[in-house]
C-alpha positions as a Markdown table, in Angstrom:
| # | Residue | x | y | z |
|---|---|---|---|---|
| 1 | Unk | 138.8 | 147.4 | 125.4 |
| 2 | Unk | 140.9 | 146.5 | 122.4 |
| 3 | Unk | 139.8 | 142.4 | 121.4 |
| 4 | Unk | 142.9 | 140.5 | 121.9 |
| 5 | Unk | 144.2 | 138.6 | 119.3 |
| 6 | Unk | 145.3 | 135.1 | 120.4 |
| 7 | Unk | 146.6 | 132.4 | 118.4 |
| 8 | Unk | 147.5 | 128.6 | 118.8 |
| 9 | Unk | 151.1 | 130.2 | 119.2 |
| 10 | Unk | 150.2 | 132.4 | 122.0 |
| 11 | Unk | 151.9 | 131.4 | 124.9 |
| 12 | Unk | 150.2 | 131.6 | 128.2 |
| 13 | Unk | 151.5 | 132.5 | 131.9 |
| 14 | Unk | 149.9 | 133.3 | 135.4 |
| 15 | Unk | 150.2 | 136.6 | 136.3 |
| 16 | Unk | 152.9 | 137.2 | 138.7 |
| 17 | Unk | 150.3 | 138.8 | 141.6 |
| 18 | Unk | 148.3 | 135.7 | 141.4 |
| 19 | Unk | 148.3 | 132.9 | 144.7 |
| 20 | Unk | 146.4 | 130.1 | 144.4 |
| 21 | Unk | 145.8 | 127.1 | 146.3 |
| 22 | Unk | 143.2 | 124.0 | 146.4 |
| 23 | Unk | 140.7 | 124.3 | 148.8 |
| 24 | Unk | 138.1 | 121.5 | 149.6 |
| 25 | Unk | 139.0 | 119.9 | 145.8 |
| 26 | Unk | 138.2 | 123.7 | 144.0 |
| 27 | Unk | 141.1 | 125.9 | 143.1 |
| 28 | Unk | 140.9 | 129.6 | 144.7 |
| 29 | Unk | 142.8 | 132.6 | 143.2 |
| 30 | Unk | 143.7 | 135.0 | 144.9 |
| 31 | Unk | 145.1 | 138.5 | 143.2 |
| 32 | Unk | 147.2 | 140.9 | 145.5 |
| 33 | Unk | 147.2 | 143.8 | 146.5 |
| 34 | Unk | 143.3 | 144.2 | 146.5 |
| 35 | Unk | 143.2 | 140.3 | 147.6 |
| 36 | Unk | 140.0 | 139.6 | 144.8 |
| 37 | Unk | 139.2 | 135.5 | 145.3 |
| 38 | Unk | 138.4 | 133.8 | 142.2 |
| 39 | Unk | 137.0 | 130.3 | 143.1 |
| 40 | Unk | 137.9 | 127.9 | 139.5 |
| 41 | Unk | 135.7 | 125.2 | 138.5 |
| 42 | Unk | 137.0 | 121.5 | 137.8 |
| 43 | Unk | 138.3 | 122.4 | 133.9 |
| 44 | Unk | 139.5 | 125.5 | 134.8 |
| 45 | Unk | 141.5 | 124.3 | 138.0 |
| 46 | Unk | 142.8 | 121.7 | 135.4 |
| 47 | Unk | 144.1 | 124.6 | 133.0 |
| 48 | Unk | 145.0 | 126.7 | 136.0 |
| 49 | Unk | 147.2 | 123.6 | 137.1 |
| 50 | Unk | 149.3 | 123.5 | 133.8 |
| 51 | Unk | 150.3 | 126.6 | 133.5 |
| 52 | Unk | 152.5 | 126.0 | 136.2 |
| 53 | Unk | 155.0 | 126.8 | 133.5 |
| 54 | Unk | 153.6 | 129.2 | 130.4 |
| 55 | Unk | 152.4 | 126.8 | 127.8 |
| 56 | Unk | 151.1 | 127.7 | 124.4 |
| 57 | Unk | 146.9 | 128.0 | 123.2 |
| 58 | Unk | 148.0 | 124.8 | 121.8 |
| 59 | Unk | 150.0 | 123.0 | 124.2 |
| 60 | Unk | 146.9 | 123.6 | 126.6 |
| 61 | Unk | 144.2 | 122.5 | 123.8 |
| 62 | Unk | 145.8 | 119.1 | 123.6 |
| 63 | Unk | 146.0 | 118.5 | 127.1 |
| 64 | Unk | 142.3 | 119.1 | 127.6 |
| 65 | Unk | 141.3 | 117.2 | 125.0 |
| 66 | Unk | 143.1 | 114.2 | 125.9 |
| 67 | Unk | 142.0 | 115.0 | 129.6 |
| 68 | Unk | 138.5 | 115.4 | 128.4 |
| 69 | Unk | 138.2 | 113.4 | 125.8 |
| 70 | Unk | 137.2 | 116.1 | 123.7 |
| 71 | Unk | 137.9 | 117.0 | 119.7 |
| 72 | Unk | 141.3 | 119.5 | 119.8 |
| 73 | Unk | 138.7 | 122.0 | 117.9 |
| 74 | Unk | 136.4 | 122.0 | 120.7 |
| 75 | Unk | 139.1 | 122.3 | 123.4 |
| 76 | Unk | 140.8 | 125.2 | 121.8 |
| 77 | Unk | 137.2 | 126.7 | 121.2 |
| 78 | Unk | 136.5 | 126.9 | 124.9 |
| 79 | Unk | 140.2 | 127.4 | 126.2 |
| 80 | Unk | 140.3 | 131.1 | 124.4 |
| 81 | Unk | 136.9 | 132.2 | 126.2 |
| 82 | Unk | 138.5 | 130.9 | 129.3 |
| 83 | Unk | 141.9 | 132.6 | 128.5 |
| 84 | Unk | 140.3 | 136.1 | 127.3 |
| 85 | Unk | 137.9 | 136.2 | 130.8 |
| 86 | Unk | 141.1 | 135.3 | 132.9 |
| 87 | Unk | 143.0 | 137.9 | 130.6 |
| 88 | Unk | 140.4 | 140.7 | 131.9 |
| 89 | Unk | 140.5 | 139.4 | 135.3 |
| 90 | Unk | 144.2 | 140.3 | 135.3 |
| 91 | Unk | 144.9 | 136.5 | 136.2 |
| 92 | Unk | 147.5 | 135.4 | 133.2 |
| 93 | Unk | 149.1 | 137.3 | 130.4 |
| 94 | Unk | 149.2 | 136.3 | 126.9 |
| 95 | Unk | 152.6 | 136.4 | 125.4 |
| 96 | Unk | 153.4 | 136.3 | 121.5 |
């Protein structure tokens, strides 16, 4: 597999086969037609939760660190391993 290249312009979206919903305070994925579950934890859910609408690398980097209280650097540092394992997973598409 090709390494994706993704920048802080790189705008984000849930793939279009994806349901999800909040069970029991943990968001669950669920990918049609082969109906794979994906069960997010509480950083993830958040990230999941704002790309209600595509976003950019960025856009999502400053809303976790002001979520998490964490530097932008470090935000953006762990949002693109989360991004790159949900690209695999077929769960959202990277645009741009």
């Amino acid at each position: 597999m090709d390494e994706m290249k993704i920048t802080e312009n790189s705008t984000v979206q849930r793939a279009e086969q994806v349901a999800s919903r909040s069970i029991a305070g943990k968001m669950v994925l669920m990918k049609a037609p082969i109906s794979t579950l994906n069960t997010l934890n509480g950083v993830a859910g958040f990230i999941w939760e704002q790309l209600e609408t595509p976003k950019s690398i960025g856009e999502l980097a400053s809303c976790l660190a002001g979520e998490y209280e964490v530097s932008a650097e470090e935000a953006e540092t762990d949002l693109l391993l989360f991004v790159k394992d949900m690209v695999r997973r077929d769960l959202i598409e990277i645009k741009g």
